[in-house]
SEMI-711681 format. One line per 8 residues: their letters; for each residue x negated, y negated, z negated of C-alpha. Coordinates in pm, whole numbers. Example, Ala and Ser with C-alpha at 12.3 -4.5 7.8 and 13.67 -1.06 7.14 Angstrom:
BEGIN
AS = -1230/450/-780  -1367/106/-714
END
This chain:
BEGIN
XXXXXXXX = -889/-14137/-9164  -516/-14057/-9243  -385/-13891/-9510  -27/-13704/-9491  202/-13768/-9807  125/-13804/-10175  114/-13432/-10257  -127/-13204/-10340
XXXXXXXX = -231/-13126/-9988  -282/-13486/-9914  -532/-13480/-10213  -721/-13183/-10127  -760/-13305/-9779  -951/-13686/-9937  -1130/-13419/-10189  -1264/-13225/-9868
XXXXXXXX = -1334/-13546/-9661  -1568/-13682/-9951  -1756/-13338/-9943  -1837/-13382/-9574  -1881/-13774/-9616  -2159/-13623/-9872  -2293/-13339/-9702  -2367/-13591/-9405
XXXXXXXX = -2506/-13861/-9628  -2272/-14129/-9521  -2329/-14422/-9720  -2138/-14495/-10045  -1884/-14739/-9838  -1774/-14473/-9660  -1662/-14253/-9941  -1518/-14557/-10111
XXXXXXXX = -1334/-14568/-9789  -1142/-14284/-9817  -1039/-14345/-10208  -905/-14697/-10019  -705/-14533/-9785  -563/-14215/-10025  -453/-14469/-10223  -260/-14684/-9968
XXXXXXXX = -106/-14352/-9860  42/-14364/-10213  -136/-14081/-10368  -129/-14060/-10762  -128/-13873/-11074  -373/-13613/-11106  -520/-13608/-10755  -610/-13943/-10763
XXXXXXXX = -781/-13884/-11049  -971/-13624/-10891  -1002/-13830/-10616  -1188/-14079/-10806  -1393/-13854/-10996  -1525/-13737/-10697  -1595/-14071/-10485  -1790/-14148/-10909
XXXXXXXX = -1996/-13812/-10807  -2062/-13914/-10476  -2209/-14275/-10589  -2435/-14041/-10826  -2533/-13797/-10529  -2626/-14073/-10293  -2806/-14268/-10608  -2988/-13967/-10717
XXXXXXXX = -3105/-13914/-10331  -3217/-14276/-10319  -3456/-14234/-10636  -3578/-13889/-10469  -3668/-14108/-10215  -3827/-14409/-10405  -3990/-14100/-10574  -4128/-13937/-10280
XXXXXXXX = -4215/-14286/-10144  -4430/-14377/-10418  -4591/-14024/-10459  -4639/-14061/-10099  -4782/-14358/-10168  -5029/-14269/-10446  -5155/-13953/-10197  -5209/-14211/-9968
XXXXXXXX = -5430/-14422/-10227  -5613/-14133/-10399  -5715/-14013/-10058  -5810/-14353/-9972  -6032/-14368/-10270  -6218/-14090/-10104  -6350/-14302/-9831  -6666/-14531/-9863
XXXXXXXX = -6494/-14826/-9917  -6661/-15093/-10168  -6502/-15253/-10503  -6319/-15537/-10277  -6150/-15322/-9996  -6051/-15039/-10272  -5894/-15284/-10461  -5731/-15487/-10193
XXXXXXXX = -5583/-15091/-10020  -5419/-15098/-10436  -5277/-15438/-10442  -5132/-15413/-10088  -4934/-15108/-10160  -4841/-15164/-10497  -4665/-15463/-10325  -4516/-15277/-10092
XXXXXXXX = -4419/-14967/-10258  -4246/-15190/-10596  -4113/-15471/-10364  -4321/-15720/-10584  -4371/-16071/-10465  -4745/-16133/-10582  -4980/-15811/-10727  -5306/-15923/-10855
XXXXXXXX = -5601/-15752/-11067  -5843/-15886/-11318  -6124/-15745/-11474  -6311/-15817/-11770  -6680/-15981/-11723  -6979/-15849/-11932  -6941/-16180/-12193  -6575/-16084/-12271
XXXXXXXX = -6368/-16314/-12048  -6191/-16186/-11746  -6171/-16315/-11412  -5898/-16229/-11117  -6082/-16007/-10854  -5822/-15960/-10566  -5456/-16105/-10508  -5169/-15989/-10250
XXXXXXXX = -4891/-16216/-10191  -5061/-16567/-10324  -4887/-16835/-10153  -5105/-17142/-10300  -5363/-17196/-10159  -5448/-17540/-10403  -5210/-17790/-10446  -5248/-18116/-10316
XXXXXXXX = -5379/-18278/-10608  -5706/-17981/-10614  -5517/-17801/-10931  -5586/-17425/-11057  -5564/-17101/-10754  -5450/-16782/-10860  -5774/-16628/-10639  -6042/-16387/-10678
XXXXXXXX = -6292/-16601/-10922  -6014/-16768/-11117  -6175/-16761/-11489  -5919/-16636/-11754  -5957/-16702/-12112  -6009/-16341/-12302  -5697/-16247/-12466  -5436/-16488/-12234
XXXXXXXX = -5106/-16347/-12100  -5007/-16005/-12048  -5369/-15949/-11954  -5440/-16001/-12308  -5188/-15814/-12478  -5243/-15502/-12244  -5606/-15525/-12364  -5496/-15538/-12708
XXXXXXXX = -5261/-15220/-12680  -5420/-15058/-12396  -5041/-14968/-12292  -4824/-15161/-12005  -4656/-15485/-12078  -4388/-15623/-11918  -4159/-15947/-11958  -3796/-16031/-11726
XXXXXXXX = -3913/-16439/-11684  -4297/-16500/-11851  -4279/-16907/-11831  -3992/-16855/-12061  -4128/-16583/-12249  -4203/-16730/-12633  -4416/-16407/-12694  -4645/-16529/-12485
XXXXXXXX = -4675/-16904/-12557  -4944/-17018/-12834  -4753/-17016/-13115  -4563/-16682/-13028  -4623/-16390/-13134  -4660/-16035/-12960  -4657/-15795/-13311  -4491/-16001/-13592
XXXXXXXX = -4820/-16214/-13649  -5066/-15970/-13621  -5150/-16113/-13297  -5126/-16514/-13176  -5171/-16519/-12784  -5466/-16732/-12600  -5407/-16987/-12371  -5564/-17080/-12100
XXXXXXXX = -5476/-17407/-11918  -5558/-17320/-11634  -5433/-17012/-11565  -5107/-17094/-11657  -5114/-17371/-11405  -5188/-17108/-11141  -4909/-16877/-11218  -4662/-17222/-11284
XXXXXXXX = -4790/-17303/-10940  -4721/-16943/-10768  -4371/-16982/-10922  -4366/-16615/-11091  -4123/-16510/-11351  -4062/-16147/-11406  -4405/-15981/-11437  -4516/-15658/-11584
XXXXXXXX = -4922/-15575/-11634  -5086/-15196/-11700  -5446/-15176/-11808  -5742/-15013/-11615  -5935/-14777/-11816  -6283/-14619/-11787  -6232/-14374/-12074  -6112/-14528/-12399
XXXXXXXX = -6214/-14829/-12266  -5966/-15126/-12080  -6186/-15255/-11822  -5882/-15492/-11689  -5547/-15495/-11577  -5319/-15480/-11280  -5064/-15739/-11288  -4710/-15751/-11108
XXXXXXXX = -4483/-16088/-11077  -4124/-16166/-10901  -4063/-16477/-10809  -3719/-16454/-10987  -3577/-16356/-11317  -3516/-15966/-11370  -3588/-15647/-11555  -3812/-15386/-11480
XXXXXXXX = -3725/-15015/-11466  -3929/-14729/-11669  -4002/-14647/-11301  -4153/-14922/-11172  -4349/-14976/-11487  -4461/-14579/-11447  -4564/-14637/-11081  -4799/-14947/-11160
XXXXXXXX = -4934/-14745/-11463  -5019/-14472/-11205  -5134/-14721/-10970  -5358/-14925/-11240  -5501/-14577/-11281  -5607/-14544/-10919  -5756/-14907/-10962  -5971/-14799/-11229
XXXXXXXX = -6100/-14517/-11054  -6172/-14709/-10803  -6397/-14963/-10979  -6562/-14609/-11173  -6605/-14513/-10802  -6754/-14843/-10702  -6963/-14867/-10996  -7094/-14521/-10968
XXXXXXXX = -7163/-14621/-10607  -7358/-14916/-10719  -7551/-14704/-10975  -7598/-14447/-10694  -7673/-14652/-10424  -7951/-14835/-10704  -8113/-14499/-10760  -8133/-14416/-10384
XXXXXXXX = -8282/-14753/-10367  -8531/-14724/-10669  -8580/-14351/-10511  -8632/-14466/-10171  -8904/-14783/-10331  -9091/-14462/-10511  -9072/-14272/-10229  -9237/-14567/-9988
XXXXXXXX = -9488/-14642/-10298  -9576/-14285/-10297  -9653/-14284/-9915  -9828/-14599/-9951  -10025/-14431/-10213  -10087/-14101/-10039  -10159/-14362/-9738  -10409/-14517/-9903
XXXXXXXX = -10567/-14234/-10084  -10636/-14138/-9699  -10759/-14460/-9625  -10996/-14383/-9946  -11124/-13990/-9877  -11187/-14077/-9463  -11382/-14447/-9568  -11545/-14247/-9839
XXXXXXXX = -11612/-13935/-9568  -11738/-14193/-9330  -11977/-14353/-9579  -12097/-14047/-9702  -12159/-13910/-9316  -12362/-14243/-9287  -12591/-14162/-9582  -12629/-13758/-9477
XXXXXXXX = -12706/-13878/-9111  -13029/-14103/-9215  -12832/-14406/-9214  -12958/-14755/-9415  -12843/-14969/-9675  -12679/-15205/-9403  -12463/-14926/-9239  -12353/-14833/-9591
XXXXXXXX = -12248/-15220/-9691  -12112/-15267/-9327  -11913/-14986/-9342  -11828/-15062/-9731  -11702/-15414/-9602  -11480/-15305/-9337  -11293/-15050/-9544  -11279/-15343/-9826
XXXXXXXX = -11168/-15634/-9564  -11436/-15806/-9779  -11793/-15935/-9802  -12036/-15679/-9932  -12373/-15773/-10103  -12634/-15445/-10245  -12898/-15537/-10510  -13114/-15411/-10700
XXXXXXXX = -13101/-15394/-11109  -13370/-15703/-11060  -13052/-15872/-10871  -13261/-15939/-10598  -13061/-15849/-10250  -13161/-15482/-10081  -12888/-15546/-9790  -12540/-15781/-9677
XXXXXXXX = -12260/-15722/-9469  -12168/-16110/-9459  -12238/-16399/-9679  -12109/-16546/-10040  -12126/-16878/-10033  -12081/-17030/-10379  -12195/-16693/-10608  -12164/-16810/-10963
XXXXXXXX = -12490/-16607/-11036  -12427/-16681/-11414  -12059/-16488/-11416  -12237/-16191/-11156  -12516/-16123/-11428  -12241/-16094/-11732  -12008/-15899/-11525  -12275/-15654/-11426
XXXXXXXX = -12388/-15619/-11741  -12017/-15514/-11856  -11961/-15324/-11532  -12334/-15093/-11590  -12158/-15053/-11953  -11813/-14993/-11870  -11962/-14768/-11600  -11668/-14874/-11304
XXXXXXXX = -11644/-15219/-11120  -11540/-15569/-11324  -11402/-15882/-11187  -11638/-16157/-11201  -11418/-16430/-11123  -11077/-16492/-10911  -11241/-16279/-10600  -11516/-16135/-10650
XXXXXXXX = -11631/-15817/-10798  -11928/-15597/-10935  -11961/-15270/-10936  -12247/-15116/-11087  -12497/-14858/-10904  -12576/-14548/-11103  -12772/-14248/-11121  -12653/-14078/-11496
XXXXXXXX = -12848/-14310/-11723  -13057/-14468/-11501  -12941/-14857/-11299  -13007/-14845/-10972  -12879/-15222/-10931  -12463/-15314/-10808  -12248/-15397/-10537  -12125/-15752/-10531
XXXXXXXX = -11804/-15821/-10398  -11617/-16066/-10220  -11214/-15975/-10136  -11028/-16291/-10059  -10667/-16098/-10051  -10793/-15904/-10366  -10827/-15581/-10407  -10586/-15293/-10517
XXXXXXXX = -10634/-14974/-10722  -10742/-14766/-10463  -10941/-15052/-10332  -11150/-15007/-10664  -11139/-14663/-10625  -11304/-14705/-10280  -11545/-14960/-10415  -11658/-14671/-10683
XXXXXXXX = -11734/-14449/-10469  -11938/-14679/-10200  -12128/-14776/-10499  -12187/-14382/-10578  -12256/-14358/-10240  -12561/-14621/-10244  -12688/-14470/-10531  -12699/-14114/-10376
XXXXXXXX = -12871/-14321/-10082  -13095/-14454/-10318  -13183/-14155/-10507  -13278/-13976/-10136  -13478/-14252/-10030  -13676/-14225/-10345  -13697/-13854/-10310  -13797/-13877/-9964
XXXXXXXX = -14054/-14173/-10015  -14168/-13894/-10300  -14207/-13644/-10080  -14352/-13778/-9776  -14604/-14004/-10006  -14948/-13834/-9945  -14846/-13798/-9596  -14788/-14150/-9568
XXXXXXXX = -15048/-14276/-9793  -15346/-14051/-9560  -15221/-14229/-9233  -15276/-14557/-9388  -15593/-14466/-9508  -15732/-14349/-9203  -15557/-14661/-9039  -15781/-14901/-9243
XXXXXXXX = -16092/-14645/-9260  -16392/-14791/-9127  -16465/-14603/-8875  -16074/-14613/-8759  -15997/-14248/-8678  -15844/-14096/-8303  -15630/-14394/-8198  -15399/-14091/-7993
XXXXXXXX = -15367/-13921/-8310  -15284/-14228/-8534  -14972/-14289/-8250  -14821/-13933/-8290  -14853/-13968/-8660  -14661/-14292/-8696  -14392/-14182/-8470  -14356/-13856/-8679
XXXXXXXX = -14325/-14120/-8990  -14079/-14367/-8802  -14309/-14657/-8837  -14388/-14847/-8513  -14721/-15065/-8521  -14635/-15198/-8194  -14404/-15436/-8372  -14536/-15737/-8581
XXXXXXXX = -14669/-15650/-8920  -14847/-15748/-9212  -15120/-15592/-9517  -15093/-15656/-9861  -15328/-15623/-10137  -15160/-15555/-10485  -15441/-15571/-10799  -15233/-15527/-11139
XXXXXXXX = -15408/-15726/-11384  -15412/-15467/-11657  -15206/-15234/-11806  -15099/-14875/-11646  -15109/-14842/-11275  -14893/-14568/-11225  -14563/-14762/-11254  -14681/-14999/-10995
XXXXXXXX = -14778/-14664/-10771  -14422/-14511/-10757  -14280/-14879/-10725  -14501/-14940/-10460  -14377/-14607/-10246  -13994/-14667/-10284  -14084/-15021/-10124  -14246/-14957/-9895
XXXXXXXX = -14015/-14665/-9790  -13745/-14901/-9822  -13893/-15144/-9601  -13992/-14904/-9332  -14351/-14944/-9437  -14716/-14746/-9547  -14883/-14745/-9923  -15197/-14610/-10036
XXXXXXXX = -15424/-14712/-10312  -15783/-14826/-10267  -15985/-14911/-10558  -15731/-14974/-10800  -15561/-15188/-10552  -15222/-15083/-10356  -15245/-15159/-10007  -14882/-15178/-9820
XXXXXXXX = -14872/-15190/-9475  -14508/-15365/-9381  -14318/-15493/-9088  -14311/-15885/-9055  -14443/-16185/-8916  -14503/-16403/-9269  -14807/-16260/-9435  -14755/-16552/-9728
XXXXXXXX = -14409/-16444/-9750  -14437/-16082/-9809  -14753/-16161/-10064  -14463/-16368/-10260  -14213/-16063/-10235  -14479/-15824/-10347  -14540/-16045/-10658  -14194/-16113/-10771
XXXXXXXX = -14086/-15780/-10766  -14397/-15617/-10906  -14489/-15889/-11203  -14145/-15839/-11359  -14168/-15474/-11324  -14512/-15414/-11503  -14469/-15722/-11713  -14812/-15861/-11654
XXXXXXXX = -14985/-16078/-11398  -15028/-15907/-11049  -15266/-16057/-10786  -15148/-16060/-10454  -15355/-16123/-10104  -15234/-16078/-9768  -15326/-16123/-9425  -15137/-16092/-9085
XXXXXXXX = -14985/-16030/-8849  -15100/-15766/-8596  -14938/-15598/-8327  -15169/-15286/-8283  -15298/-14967/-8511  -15627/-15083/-8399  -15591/-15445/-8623  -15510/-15286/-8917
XXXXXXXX = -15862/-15211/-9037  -15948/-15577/-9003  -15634/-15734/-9149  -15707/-15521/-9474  -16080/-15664/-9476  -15933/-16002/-9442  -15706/-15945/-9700  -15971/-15796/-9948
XXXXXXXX = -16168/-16108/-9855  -15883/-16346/-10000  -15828/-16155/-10281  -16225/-16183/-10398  -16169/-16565/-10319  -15860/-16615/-10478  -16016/-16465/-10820  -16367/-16645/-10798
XXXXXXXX = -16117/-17010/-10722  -15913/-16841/-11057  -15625/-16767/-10894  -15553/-16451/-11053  -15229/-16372/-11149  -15121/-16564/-10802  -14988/-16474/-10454  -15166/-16612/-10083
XXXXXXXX = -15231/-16547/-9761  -15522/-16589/-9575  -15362/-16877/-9410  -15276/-17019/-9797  -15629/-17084/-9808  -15663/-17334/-9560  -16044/-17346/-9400  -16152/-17113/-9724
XXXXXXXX = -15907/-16864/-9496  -16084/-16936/-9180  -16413/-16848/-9300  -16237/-16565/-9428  -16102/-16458/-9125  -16275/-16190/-8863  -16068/-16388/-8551  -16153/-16765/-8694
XXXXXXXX = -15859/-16935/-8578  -16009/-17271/-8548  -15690/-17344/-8340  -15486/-17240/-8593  -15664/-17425/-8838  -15682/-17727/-8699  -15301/-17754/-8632  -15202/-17686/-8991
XXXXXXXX = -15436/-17948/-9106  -15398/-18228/-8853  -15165/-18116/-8591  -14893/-18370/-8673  -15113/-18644/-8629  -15262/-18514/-8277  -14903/-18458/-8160  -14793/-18807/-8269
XXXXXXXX = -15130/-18935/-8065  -15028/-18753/-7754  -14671/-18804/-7732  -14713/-19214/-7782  -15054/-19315/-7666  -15186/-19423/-8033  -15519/-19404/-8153  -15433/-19264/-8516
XXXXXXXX = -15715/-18983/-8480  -15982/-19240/-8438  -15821/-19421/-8741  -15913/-19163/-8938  -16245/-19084/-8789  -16330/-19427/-8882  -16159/-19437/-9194  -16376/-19140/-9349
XXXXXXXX = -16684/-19266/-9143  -16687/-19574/-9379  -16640/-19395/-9707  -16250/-19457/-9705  -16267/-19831/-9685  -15963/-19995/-9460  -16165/-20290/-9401  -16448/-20122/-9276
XXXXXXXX = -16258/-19901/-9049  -16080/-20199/-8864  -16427/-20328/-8820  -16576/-20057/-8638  -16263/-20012/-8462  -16254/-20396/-8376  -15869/-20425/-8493  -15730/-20628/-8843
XXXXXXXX = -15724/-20449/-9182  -15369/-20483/-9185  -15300/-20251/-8827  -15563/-20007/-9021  -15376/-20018/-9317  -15012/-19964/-9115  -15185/-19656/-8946  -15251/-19509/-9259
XXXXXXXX = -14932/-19569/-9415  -14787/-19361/-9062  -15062/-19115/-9116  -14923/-19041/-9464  -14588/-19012/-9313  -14680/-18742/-9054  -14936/-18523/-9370  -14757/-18593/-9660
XXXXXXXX = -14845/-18851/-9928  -15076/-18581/-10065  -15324/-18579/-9764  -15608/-18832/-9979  -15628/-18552/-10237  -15957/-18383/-10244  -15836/-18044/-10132  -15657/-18176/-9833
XXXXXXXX = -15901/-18447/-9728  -16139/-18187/-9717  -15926/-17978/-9459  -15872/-18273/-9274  -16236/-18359/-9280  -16316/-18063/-9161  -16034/-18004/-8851  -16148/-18400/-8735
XXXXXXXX = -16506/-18246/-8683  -16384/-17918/-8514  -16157/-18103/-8300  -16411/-18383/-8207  -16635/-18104/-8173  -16387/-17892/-7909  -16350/-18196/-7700  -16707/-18240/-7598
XXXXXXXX = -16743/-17856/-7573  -16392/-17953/-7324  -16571/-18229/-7145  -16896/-17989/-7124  -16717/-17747/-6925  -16535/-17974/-6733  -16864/-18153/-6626  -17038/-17766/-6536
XXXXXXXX = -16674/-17717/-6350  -16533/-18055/-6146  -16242/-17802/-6081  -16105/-17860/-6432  -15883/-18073/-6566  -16050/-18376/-6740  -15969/-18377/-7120  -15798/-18748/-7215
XXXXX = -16075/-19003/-7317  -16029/-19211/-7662  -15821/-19483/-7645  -15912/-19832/-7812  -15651/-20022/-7950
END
């Protein structure tokens, strides 16, 4: 650019070239150009004043447009960050997007934040620009975890102003050193060892720190460092202020995330409880549906423990309030009876189900006042709220069964009680009739069954009559009273057996002797008649032998019961009393029978014996030591010897009425012949 003489026109001309050289935004060397050349062209005097002036202006123009543009840079920037903080970002990344443009944006060598921990100490949290990674000798890292003491640095004296802080070369800084001073004394600066390692080893100098509120509260700092010695604008300090700001929104945000994020959680663990609960309280009303379905539709006590024990995933056990069992869905092996009885007695007065021990419950069977007996328990995984709930109502449920059997045993008890009457009348009534009858009732004579006679020994007899009906209903089974006696009729094979169960449920009940006879089985109507003579005849004998107050069965009696008997099982009889020793004879070809013909034939004298047997004392002797083996070592008592007395002669006498027929009939088998040793 040339400029023409050192007038006034050659002035106005560089004047009018700087206004284009600004209007185009040339850069400042370009305007300081053209002072250059006016000046070589020799102007002076005023127009190179104005010259001057206005390449001054210029420089101001193009400054001013470069802090418009820092300006719209770092508002550009802080958009770009607050609309960041929008997103679903976490603590770390927010904080890291912060650090990385507050960098960028202030031309800072290392940006770091810190926050302070719940006991009061702070800790750095994210870095941008770290160039240590650890020094050789494994010395101090300025990274996220680094421990700082509370109150260190410009960390500590922004939380001790809550305003920004900021130093041209900190290492050198004596504000900042332990015995400086930040406010004339009122404040003596930490130190922390090894924090100032980690900065000494990062090499920072100029550094400037603003504080991260959450209201009136400085949560922590964001810190800026230069790797070089310099001063710090009002601007850059502004724009890390407004950055800081950002940060601590962003940990608000983060933290209100958490919080949120927590109640979802808690919401979403109440709202999966709730559904477990609901869940369960379904599980509950259908098992308690299906139960009571079961009890409506005539089912038993075993459907109702069964089905109890499925629901329960445990081992179900009904008594009665005697304890004794009605019915089982599986076994308990190991019942500590002594902790069942004192947690029933708590559960009956509690009125809902107790824990006996680590896994097994009771739960007590009610009808208003009245015990109806309990539900025992056994849940190895334990059970839970609504499990007890469940267990509750099963045991309702049994009690309700209870209560209907009773009711219906009431109600159908004359019925029931003229059938077996006119089962055991003498003449027996219409055999046809008697079938349609016991069908009607549900009890089937074709199966195995047995009679017992119940005499109370004193005291009121109609507690044992209303006892005796909700057995026998409960065991499928007849009752009727006959001359003060009450006569069941129940399924089974084991007449001693049910005489035993007929005792030790009745006795406790009336709280006096009870004298029990019974006699069985049959497998017809027609034998009913005749097992209840049978059994009237043991009861007689069992009180003229003073056995009242006791429990037998015809077969108890031992040869007193086969005189007793209409059939006269000698058969029978004779293999109760000596069938041991006849087995042992057959299966070994000994001679033990004769041994003990021969041993009662001479008045119980071993000597004797072996000599009409024609053998030593001592193999006499030997066989009656294996005798006592095979009866027991009570067989030379006077009841027993008796019975065996008496079943040598029967058999004896059977084996000639055997050899008797087989002489009359060569087409028979011979019986064996005796055997001398």
């Amino acid at each position: 650019m040339t400029l023409h003489g050192a007038d006034g026109a050659g002035g106005a001309d560089a004047l009018l070239t700087v206004l284009e050289l600004i209007a185009r935004q040339a850069p400042p060397a370009h305007v300081e150009a053209v002072l250059d050349d006016a000046r070589l062209a020799g102007l002076d005097g005023d127009g190179l004043v104005r010259l001057e002036r206005a390449v001054e202006l210029a420089g101001r123009v193009h400054a001013g447009r470069e802090r418009d543009a820092r300006r719209e840079a770092a508002l550009t920037t802080l958009t770009d960050t607050a609309r960041d903080l929008t997103f679903s970002y976490d603590l770390d990344s927010l904080l890291r997007v912060i650090t990385r443009r507050a960098r960028r944006l202030l031309g800072l060598d290392l940006v770091y934040v810190t926050l302070r921990a719940p006991h009061g100490a702070c800790y750095v949290h994210s870095t941008e620009g770290s160039r240590v990674g650890a020094d050789r000798a494994g010395g101090p890292r300025l990274a996220p975890g680094l421990k700082i003491v509370e109150g260190y640095g410009l960390g500590g004296a922004v939380q001790l102003h809550g305003e920004p802080v900021w130093t041209p070369d900190y290492l050198a800084d004596e504000r900042f050193a332990p015995s400086g001073s930040l406010d004339a004394g009122v404040h003596a600066p930490a130190f922390d060892e090894a924090a100032e390692a980690a900065l000494r080893a990062e090499g920072v100098h100029a550094m400037m720190a603003a504080p991260l509120r959450s209201g009136d509260t400085v949560i922590g700092a964001l810190h800026g460092a230069d790797r070089r010695v310099r001063d710090h604008t009002s601007e850059e300090v502004g724009l890390l202020a407004a950055l800081a700001d950002l940060a601590a929104l962003a940990v608000d945000k983060a933290g209100l995330l958490d919080r949120t994020r927590a109640e979802v959680s808690e919401l979403e663990r109440d709202s999966s409880r709730v559904r477990t609960s609901l869940t369960r309280m379904r599980h509950v009303s259908e098992t308690h549906g299906r139960i009571m379905n079961l009890v409506l539709s005539g089912g038993d006590l075993c459907n109702v423990a069964k089905a109890a024990a499925d629901a329960l995933d445990a081992t179900v056990t009904i008594r009665d309030p005697g304890g004794r069992c009605l019915a089982a869905a599986g076994d308990i092996p190991d019942l500590d009876e002594e902790a069942v009885a004192k947690a029933s007695l708590d559960a009956h007065a509690r009125r809902r189900p107790v824990l006996a021990d680590d896994d097994t419950w009771v739960a007590p069977v009610i009808a208003g006042s009245e015990d109806l007996g309990g539900l025992v328990v056994r849940a190895a995984s334990g059970l839970t709220g609504e499990d007890e709930r469940l267990l509750e109502l099963a045991a309702q449920a049994v009690a309700f069964l209870l209560l209907m059997r009773r009711s219906t045993a009431v109600a159908e008890g004359p019925v029931r009680d003229e059938l077996l009457d006119d089962l055991i009348a003498d003449p027996p009534h219409a055999p046809q009739q008697i079938a349609q009858r016991t069908r009607r009732l549900g009890v089937d004579l074709r199966k195995p069954h047995v009679l017992v006679v119940a005499r109370p020994e004193g005291g009121e007899q109609g507690r044992a009559v209303v006892w005796a009906s909700s057995y026998a209903y409960r065991l499928s089974g007849l009752k009727t009273v006959q001359g003060g006696c009450i006569v069941l009729l129940l399924p089974g094979i084991d007449a001693s057996a049910a005489a035993k169960a007929v005792a030790a449920e009745l006795s406790p009940l009336l709280g006096h002797p009870v004298s029990v006879a019974a006699a069985g089985p049959g497998w017809s109507p027609d034998g009913v008649g005749r097992m209840y003579q049978e059994a009237g005849r043991c009861l007689d004998a069992m009180s003229a032998l003073g056995g009242t107050g006791s429990a037998a069965s015809v077969q108890d009696l031992g040869f007193l019961g086969l005189l007793l008997s209409d059939d006269h099982d000698v058969e029978g009889f004779v293999e109760s009393a000596i069938g041991p020793v006849l087995d042992y004879d057959a299966e070994r070809f000994t001679d033990l029978t004769r041994t003990l013909e021969a041993y009662f034939a001479s008045g119980g004298s071993p000597t004797n014996a072996a000599e009409a047997l024609h053998v030593h004392p001592n193999t006499v002797s030997r066989r009656l030591e294996r005798i006592g083996e095979l009866l027991g070592p009570e067989w030379q008592k006077p009841g027993q010897v008796l019975e065996v007395q008496l079943a040598l002669r029967l058999q004896r006498t059977r084996e000639v009425l055997a050899q008797g027929r087989a002489a009359a009939d060569p087409s028979r088998p011979q019986p064996p012949q005796d055997r001398t040793p």
